[in-house]
N, C-alpha and C positions, 0 to 999 in steps of 0.2 A: 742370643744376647738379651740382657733385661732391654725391654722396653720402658719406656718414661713420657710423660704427657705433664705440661709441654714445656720444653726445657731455652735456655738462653745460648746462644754462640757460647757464653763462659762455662758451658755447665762443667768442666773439669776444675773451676779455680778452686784454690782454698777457701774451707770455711772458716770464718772469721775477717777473714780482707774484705768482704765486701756483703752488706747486707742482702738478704734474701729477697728476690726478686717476685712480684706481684704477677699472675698471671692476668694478662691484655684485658680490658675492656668489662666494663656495668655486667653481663649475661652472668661472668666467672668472679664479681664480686672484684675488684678492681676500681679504679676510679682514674678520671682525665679524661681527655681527649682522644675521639677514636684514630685511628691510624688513618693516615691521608695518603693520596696519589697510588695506592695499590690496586683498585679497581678501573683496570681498561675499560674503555667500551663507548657506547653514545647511545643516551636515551633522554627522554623530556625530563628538564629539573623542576619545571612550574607545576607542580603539582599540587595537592590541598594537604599536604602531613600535618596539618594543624587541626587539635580536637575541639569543640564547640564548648565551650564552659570549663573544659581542662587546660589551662596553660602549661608553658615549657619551661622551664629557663636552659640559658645559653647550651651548657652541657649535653642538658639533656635531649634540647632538640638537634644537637649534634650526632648524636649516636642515632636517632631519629633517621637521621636525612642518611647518615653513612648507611643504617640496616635496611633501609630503600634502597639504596641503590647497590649493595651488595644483593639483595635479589633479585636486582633488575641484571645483574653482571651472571647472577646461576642460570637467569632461564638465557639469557643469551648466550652461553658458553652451552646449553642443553639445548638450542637451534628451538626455541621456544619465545612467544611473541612476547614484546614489552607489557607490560601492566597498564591497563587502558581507567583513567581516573574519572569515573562517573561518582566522587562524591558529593557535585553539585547539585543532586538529585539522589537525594535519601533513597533508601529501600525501606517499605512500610511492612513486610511479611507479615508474621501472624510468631510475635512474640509470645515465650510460652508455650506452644504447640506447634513447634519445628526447633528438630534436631539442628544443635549450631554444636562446635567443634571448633575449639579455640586453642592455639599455640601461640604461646607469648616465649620467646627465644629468636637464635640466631635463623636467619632462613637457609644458610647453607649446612647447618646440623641438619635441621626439619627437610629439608627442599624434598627427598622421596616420600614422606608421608605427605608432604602437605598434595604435590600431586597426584599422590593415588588415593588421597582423601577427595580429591577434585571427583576424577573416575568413579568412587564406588558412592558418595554423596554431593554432588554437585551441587556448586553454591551453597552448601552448608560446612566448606572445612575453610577456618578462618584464620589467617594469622594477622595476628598484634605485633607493630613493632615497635609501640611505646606503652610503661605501665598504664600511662595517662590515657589508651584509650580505652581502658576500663575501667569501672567501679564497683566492688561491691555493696550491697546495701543489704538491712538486715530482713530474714525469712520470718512471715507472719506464721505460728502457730510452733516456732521450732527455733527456741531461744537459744544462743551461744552459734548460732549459725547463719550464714549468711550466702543471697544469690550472687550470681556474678553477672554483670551487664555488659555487652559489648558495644559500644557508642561507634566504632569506626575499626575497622579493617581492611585486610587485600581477602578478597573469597578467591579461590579457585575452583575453576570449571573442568571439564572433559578437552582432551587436544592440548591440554597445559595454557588453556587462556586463562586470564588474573584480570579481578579490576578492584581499585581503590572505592572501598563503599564508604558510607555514613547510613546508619540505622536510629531513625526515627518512628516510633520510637525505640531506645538500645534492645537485642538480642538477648535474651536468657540464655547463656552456655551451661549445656549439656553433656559437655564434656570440657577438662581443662589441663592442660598440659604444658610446663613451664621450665625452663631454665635456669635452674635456684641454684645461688652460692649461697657462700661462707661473708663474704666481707662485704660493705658500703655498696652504694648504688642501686643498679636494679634489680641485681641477683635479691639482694634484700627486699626489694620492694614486689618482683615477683616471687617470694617463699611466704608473704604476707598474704598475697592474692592468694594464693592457693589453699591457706589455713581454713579451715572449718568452713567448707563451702558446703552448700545442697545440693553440690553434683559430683559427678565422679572426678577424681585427680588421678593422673597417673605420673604423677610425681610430687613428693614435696619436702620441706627443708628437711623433717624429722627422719623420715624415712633414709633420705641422701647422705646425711651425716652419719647414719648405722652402712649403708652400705656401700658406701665410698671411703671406708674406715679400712686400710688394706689389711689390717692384724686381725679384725673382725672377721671379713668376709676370708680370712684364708684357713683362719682356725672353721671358720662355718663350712665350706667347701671342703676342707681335710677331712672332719669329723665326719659329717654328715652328707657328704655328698661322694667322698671317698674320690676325689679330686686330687692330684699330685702337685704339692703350693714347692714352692722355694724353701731348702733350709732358711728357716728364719729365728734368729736371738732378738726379743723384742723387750725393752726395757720400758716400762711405763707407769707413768703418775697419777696415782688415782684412778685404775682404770674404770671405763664403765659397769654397770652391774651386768651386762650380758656378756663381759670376759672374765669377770670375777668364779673362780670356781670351774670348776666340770672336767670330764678327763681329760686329760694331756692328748694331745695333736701328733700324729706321726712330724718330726721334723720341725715341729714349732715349741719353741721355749720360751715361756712368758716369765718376766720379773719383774716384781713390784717392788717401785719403790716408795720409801715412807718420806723423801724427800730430796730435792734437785742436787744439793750440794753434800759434799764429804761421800760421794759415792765411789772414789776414787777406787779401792779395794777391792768391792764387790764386782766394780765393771772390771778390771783387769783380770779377776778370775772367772768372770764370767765368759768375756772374750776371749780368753785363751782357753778355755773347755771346749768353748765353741767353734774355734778355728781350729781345733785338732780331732773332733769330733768325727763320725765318722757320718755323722748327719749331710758334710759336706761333697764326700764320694769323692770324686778326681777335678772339685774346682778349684779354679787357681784363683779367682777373683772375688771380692765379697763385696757390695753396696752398702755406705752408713746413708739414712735417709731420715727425714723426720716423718711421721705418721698422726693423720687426723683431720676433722674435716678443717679447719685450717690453715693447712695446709695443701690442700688440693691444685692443683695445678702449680705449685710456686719452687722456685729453683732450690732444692733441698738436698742434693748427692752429692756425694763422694765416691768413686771409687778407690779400691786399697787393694793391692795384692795379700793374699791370704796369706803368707810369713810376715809382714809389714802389724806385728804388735800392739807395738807402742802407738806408730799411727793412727790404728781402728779405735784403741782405745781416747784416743787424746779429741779424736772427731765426735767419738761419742758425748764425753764431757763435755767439748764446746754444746754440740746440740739440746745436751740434758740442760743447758742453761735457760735454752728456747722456750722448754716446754710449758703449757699449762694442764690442768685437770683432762683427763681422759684422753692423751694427746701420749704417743710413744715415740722412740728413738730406735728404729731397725736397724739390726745387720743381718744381710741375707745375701744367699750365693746368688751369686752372678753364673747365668744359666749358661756352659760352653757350648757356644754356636757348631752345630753341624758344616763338615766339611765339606764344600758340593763343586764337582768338577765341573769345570766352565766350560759350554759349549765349544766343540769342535777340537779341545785338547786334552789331551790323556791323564795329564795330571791336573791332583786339584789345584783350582783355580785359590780365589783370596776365601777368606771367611765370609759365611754370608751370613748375618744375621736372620732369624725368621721370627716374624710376631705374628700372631696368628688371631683375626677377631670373629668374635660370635654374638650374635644378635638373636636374642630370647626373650619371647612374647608371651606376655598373662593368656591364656585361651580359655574355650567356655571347659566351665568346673574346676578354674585355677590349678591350670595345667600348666607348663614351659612347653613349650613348639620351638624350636631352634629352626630360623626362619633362615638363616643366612650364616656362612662363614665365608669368610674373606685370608689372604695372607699375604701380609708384607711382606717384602723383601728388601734388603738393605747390607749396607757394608757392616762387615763385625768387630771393625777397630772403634765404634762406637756407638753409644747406645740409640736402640731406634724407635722412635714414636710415628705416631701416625702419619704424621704432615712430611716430614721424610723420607716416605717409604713409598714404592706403588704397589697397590694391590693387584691381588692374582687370585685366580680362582681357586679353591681348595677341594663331640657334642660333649656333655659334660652335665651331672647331677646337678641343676641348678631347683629342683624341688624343695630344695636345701633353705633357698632363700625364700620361696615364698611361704615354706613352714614355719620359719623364724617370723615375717610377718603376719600369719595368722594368728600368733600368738599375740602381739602387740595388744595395747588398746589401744582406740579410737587418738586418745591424748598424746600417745606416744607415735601411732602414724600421723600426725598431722591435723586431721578430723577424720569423719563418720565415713567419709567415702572415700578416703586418700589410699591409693596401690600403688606399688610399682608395676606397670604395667609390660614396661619394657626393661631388658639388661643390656649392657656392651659388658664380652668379657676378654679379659686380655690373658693370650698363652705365648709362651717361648718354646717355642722349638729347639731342646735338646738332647743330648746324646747320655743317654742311660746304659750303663754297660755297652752294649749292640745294637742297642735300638733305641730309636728315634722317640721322644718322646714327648708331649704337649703336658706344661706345665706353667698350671694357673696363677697368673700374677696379681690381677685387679678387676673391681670389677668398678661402670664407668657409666655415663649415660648416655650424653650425644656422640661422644666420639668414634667407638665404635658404628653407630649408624651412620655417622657421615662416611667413615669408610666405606661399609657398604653400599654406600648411595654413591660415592665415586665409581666405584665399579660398576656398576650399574649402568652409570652413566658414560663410562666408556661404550658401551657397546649401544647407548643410545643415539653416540652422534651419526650424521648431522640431524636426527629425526626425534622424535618425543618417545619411539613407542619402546623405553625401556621395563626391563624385567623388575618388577618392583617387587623380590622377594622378601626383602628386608621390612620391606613397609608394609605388605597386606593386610600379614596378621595386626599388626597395631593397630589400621585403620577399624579394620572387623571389629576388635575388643573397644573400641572407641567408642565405634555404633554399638554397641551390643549392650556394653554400660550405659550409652544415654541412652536406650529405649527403657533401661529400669529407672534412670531419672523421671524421664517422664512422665512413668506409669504411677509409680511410686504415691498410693495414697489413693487410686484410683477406686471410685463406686460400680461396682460392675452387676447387673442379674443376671446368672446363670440359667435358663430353663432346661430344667430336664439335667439330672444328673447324672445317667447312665451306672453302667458296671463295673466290672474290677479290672476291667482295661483301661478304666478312666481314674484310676486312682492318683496318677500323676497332679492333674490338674489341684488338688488340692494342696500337695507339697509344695507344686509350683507354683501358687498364688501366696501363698504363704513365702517363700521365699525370695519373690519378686515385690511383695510388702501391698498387694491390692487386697483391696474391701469385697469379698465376694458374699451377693445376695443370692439364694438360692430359692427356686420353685421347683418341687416335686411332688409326683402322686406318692410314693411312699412314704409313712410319716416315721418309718424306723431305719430311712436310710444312712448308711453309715456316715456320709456328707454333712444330715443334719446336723452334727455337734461339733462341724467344722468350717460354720460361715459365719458372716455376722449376725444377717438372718435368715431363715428358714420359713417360708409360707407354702404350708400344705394347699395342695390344690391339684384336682384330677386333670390331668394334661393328656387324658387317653383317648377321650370324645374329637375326633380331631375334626366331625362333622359340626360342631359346634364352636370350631376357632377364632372364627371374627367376635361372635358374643364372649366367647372363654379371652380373647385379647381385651376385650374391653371391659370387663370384670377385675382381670389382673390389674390394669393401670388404672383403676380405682383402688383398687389392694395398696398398689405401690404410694398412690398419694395419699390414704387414711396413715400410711404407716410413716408418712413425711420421708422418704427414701429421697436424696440426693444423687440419684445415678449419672453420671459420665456413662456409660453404655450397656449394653445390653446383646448376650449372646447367645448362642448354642452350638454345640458338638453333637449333637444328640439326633439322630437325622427324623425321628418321629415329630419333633420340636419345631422345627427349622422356619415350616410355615405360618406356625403362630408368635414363635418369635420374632420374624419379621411386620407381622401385623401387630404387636406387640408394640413393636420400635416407632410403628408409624405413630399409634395413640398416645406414645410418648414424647414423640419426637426429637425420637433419636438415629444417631445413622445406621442405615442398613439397606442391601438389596433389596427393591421393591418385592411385595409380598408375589405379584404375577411373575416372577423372576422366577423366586423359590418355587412355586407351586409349577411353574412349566420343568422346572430342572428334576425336580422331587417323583415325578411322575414320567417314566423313563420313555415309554409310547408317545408323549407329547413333546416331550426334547426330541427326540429321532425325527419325529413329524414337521416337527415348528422347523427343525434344521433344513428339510429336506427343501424347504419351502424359501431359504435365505441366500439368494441367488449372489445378493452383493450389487453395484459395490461396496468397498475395494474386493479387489479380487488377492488372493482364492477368497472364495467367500465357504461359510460354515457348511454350506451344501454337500460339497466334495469328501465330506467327513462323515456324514452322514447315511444310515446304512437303513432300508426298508423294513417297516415293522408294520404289524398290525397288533392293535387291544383287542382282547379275551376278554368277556364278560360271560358270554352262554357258550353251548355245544355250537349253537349255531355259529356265531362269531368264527369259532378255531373251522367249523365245513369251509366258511368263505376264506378264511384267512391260508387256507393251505393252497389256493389257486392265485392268492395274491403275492405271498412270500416265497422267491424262492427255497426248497429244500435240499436237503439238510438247511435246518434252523436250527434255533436255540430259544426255548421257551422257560420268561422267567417268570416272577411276580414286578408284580406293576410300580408295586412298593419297597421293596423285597430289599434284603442288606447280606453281607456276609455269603451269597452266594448261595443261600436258601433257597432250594428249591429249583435252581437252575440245572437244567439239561438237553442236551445234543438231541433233536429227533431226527429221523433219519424219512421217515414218510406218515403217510397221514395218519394211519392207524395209530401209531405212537405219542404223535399229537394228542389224538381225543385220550389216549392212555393215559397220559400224565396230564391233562387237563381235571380229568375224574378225578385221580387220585391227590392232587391238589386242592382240590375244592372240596374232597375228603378230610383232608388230612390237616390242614388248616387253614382254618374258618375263621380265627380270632387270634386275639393277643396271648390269652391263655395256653395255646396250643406251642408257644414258641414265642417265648417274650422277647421284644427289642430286634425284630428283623421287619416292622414295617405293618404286623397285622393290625392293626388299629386302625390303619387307613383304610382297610380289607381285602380282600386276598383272589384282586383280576389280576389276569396274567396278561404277557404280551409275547408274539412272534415276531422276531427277525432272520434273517438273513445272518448267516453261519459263515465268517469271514477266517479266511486261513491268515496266517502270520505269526507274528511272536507278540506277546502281551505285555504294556506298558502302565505303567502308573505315572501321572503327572501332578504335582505338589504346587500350585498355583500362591500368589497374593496380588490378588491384586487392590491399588485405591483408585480414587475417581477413573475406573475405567483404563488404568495403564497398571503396566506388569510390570511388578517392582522385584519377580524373583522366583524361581523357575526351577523342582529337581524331579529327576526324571528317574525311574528304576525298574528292574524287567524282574519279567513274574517267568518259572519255567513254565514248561508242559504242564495242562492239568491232566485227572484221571480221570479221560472220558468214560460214559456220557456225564459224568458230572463236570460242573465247576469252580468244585474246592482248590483254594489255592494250593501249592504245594510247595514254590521254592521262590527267591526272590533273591536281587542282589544289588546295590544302591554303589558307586553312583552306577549309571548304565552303561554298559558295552559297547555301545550304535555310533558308529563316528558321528562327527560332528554335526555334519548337515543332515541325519538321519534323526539327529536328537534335536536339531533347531526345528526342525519339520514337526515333530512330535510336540514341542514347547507353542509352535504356534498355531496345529493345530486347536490344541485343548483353550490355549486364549481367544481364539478368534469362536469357538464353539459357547466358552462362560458368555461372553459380549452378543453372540448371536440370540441368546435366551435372556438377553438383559440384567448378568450377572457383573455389577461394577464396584461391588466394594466387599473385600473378604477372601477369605480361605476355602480356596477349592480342591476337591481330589477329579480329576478325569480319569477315566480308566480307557485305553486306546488300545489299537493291536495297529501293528505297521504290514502292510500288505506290499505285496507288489503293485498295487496301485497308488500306494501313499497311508498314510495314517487315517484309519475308520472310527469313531467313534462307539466305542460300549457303551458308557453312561458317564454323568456329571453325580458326583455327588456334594451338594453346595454346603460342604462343612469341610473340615481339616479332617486329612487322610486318617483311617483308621488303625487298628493293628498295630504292627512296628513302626508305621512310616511318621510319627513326628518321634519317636525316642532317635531314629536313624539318621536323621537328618538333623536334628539336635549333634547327635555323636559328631558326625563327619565334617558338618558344613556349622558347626555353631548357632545355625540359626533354631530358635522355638518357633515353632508353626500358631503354639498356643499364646504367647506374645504378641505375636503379630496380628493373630485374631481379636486380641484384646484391642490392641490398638487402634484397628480398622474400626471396631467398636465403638470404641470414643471419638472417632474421628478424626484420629491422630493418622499422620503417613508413617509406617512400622520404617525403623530406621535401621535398615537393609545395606548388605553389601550388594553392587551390584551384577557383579559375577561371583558370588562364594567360592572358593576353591575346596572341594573334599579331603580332607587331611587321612587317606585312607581308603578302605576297601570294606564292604561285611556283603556276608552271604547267608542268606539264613534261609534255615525250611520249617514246617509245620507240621506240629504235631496232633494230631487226630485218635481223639477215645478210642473209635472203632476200629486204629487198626494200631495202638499205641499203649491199650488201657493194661495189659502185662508190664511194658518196659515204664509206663508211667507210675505204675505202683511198686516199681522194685528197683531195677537199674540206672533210672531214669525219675527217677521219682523228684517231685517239687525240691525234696528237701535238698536234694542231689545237686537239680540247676542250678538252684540259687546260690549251693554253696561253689560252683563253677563259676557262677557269674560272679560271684563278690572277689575271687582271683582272677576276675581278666581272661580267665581262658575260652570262655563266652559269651553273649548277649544274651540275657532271655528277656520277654516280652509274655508274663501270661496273658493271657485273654479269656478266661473261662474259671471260675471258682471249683468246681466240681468235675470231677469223673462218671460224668455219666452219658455213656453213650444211647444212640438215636439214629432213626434212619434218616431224619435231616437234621445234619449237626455242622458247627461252625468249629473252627481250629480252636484245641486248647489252649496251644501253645507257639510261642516262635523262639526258635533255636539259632544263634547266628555268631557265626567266629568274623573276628577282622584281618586283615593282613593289609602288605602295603601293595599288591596286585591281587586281583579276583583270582588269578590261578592260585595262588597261597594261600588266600581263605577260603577256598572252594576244596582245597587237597586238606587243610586242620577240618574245614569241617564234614568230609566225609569222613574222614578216622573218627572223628567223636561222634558220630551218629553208629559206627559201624564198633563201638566199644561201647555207648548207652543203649544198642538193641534198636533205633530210631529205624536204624535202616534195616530191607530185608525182602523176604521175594515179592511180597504183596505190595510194598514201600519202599519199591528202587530210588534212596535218593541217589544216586549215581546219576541215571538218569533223568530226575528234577534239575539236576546243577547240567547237565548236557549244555546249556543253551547259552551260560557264564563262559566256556571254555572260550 
């Protein structure tokens, strides 16, 4: 049965007997007084809803007092505590440098984001239940635009606790999200707040009006998303320029007219083509309705039986009376309800109407994620909207819509930052030939997500801890947008600019709109002619870093540089970039941090030594090593370390030079031929020889091998991802296979998350982007090493892909001293498995079957990941991965079985290169 939102007890009367009914209340553009006596319950009414310097009138603080207390009526009916009023005592925060997240709408549309905004940013998701408790004012440096200020809110916390604040002074929102109509009140006054703000919107009037237009989004959805909409006959005046023209629609017939009256003719032949059309298939019923956005919510149908002529047409003409400019007159079938036998008897039961809703999230790279579908059910003798129906548990090309807004301009979305971040889209469940079919009606904003937030909320009573599917993704694209608010405009020095694995970071700083200043020893690096500025300076003497830091921050002040902060990926760097930061006095882990982490024999040592408490303390993780400087060193160290060891460099990156010994003579073997082989930078650039080239012994721990992806600020762990590495090819160890997110139940991967934090904080690492590398033993998680940058290799494209989060973001932000505005459980949208590819045993399939030109033309179809890592083919007895090869699936066994086939069809795999055996440990 068509579905309808949201209709009156009369929606059957005739049109014309009685004027068109307003949909309820200021949120839907509406005007009066809000509805009284409908919210049960019992909570304090002395509360402070009054804003300091913004007054009310009557109306207003009516609606005011009613949308308080309708949220105090959600969380009591969600077995969730009253709202506790601390606005007699301001919150002073740190405006401008904390993520706020504002909702100005109904609290029982919002009620699951705003809770699981509670969860993944505590005390930073806020909702407004009056215009007045906020102000725009206008942005210095960025004319035609304007900040948005929050003077007074409810924040929500974790456990579903709320308290009524007052911010002194007001909050910068970082994100803004609003409830706009069409008509008078506050719909109006919230599509105002939202216009041309300096932060992100995920919603606003311009936007709403194109995609709550149902002739619009159905010919968009037909055409381009190849969606199954309702036979639809659509007469319309003036329409806008994005109907005007383009192919004709499966099932959709547009007519323009040149004006309201003397259409007599045209409609009755029109209608009558179209009732006999075969557009219509075996319906009996057809819907006259008015279309546009004001008309949104307000009582506008007719039903007609499809013989009923005269009728359809005589509805139309009253309604063509209605219309204004870019506003239409539908007639469209009425979808026949599937027949569904009632439990426990043989025959079928009544007609069951089925509306079917779907809630679809902006996600990182302006994706759709369809987060949630829900399905009404309802009687089919009459049409069924949301508020009529209960939900049940149950996807659709909506790429469609967010391609139509990328084309927009700025003017025409509402301003610079306005998206639709989120959809509700609405289907009927009908009977197509044999089969059952979902067919797209409208699309909507809160109503939809309130559905699924009922449901939701079924299986939450009497307790809080519901399934917030519908909401996550929103929350994440919330944060995810305001961390580029904040960033946005930012002065950053980059030291050290690395290779062609780092070529990211340039796009992405460009794209996230930061000021990047760069220091490098090469003065022809391809980076130079891609920053603001570029200051040549040798960064390779690393025995000379405290003097080489304090050269640089006189560099930085001759040049009058204005940095917010100061970073590096670059692991040769790390040390003097922190000493850097101190001269500058900017944020960053203390230089003794870096320099114990940096230096892998002194992490192991410093750990061994940190008994605690709290307990476990970092001890327990820590695995016995001794430093190699001479022959002698490795004679003693072979009575110290147990063997089988594993002997690396001290400095060492990429897994250079690392090998399995078995007994002492092996030792002194590869002690020699290291100290042979290199000596220096030159010998092997960008693995650490700058530092120069001692080694160390440890202890040779069996398990399986982890990577852990750390952020943390002041010392707390804001965000945590874990991924297993296969078998290596001993005695080396070159990586060979990996798979994100990890295999290891839960408490095997909580154990690994806390070892690697309690290991950064044992070495005095408390602000920034860590990679640990662990192996999980039967005695628990051991530590390999800390490396105090963001993970190398694939692992920020990976965790970018899956979990939406930038590693390289986050690093910025810790930089500045901003808290990186994190979800904080990310949830993986997916599966990748990838393995590595090696000159030495790849350099045939890499030049022929397998060739660059090959992957990349794989990767840009989706049929795989690649990640290179190395500009050239040239191999080497100690060489690091060319490349990373990685398929997704929505289980590790899916993309572990696509990507053995395409290793075993590009030549990747083979007898010297069992990836078979790499992926072994994914199964």
């Amino acid at each position: 049965m068509l579905s309808l939102d949201p209709l009156s007890p009369e929606w059957d009367c005739p049109l014309g007997s009685k004027d068109l009914e307003e949909e309820e209340g200021p949120w839907g553009g509406g005007s009066g007084l809000p509805p009284a006596g409908c919210l049960p319950g019992s909570w304090c009414q002395d509360v402070g809803l009054d804003c300091k310097g913004s007054p009310e009138g009557a109306e207003a603080r009516a609606w005011t007092v009613y949308y308080y207390s309708l949220l105090q009526s959600c969380l009591q009916q969600a077995g969730l505590p009253e709202t506790q009023d601390r606005s007699q005592v301001p919150r002073t925060g740190c405006p401008g440098a904390e993520v706020t997240l504002c909702i100005l709408g109904s609290p029982s549309t919002f009620l699951s984001v705003l809770l699981e905004g509670g969860v993944q940013s505590p005390g930073n998701m806020l909702l407004c239940l009056s215009p007045a408790w906020l102000m725009k004012v206008p942005a210095p440096g960025q004319p035609g635009e304007a900040a948005l200020l929050v003077s007074k809110a409810v924040s929500f916390h974790p456990g579903g606790m709320t308290f009524l604040d007052d911010f002194v002074p007001p909050r910068r929102a970082t994100y803004f999200l609003a409830g706009v109509g069409p008509g008078p009140g506050w719909g109006r006054e919230a599509a105002e707040l939202a216009r041309d703000l300096t932060c992100p919107t995920g919603a606003s009037a311009e936007l709403a009006r194109l995609l709550e237009d149902r002739l619009l989004t159905r010919r968009l959805l037909a055409q381009q998303g190849g969606v199954a909409v309702p036979a639809t006959l659509a007469f319309t005046y003036k329409p806008p320029g994005l109907l005007r023209g383009g192919d004709a629609s499966p099932g959709l017939r547009l007519v323009e007219l040149s004006g309201k009256e003397g259409q007599e003719t045209l409609v009755k032949e029109e209608v009558g083509a179209f009732l006999h059309s075969e557009a219509l298939g075996d319906v009996l019923q057809v819907a006259v309705k008015l279309s546009g956005w004001r008309w949104r919510g307000r009582q506008a149908l007719r039903l007609h039986q499809r013989a009923e002529l005269g009728a359809v047409v005589d509805t139309v003409l009253v309604l063509l009376e209605k219309l204004e400019e870019e506003e239409s007159v539908l007639v469209e079938a009425v979808c026949p309800p599937p027949q569904l036998p009632s439990p426990g008897s043989p025959s079928p039961g009544p007609e069951l109407a089925v509306r079917i809703c779907a809630v679809v999230c902006r996600t990182q790279g302006d994706r759709p994620l369809l987060s949630k579908v829900v399905c009404g059910v309802g009687r089919g003798d009459r049409p069924l909207r949301h508020q009529n129906s209960l939900p049940w548990t149950l996807e659709a090309a909506l790429a469609a819509v967010l391609a139509l807004e990328a084309g927009l301009s700025a003017e025409q979305r509402g301003g610079r930052w306005a998206h639709t971040d989120f959809l509700g889209v609405d289907f009927a469940l009908t009977v197509a030939g044999r089969a059952l079919t979902p067919v797209a009606l409208e699309l909507n904003g809160g109503l939809c997500l309130e559905a699924c937030s009922a449901l939701e909320g079924l299986w939450a009573a009497p307790g809080p801890a519901a399934d917030a599917a519908a909401a996550a993704p929103l929350v994440e694209t919330m944060l995810r947008r305001s961390a580029r608010c904040l960033m946005e405009g930012k002065q950053l020095l980059v030291v050290g600019a690395g290779g062609v694995s780092k070529k990211f970071v340039w796009e992405a700083a460009r794209d996230y709109g930061l000021k990047l200043h760069l220091v490098e020893s090469d003065p022809n690096h391809f980076a130079s002619q891609l920053v603001q500025t570029f200051i040549h300076f040798d960064l390779t003497e690393h025995q000379r870093d405290e003097e080489n830091a304090r050269l640089l921050a006189e560099l930085v002040r001759a040049r009058g540089l204005q940095l917010d902060g100061c970073f590096s990926y670059w692991d040769d760097c790390l040390v003097l970039t922190a000493l850097l930061c101190q001269e500058l006095g900017l944020p960053c882990s203390p230089p003794a941090a870096m320099r114990l982490a940096k230096q892998k024999s002194c992490t192991q040592l410093h750990l061994l030594h940190c008994h605690g408490p709290p307990w476990p303390a970092p001890s327990l993780h820590a695995v016995p090593c001794c430093p190699l400087e001479s022959e002698a060193d490795v004679a003693r160290a072979v009575h110290q370390v147990p063997l089988p060891g594993v002997m690396k460099l001290e400095f060492g990156a990429g897994a250079v030079g690392v090998r399995l010994v078995e007994d002492a003579p092996q030792c002194h073997e590869h002690f020699s031929r290291i100290s042979r082989d290199l000596q220096g930078e030159a010998d092997h650039p960008g693995i650490g020889l700058g530092w120069g080239n001692a080694m160390l012994l440890m202890e040779f721990v069996e398990g399986t091998e982890h990577d852990v992806d750390l952020v943390l600020f002041g010392g707390r762990l804001l965000a945590a991802f874990v991924s297993d590495n296969g078998p290596t090819r001993l005695p080396g160890f070159t990586e060979t296979a990996a798979c994100m997110p990890t295999g290891l139940a839960p408490e095997q991967e909580a154990q690994m998350v806390q070892a690697a934090f309690r290991c950064c904080l044992g070495c005095g690492l408390l602000d920034g982007v860590f990679n640990v590398e662990l192996k999980l033993t039967g005695a628990g998680p051991r530590l390999i090493e800390i490396n105090p940058r963001m993970g190398g290799f694939y692992l920020r494209d990976w965790i970018l892909e899956l979990y939406g989060v930038d590693l390289l973001l986050a690093a910025a932000m810790v930089a500045c001293g901003l808290r990186p505005a994190l979800p904080t459980h990310p949830r993986a949208r997916g599966h990748l498995v990838g393995v590595m590819c090696l000159v030495s045993q790849h350099l045939q399939a890499l030049s022929s079957t397998a060739s660059r030109e090959t992957l990349q033309a794989l990767h840009d179809r989706g049929l795989l990941r690649l990640n290179l890592l190395e500009e050239a083919l040239v191999p080497g007895e100690y060489e690091e991965p060319y490349c990373s090869v990685a398929c997704a699936g929505p289980s590790p066994t899916e993309a572990r079985l696509r990507l053995l086939g395409l290793c075993q069809g590009l030549g990747i795999d083979g007898p010297n290169y069992p990836v078979a055996h790499f992926l072994s440990h994914f199964k």
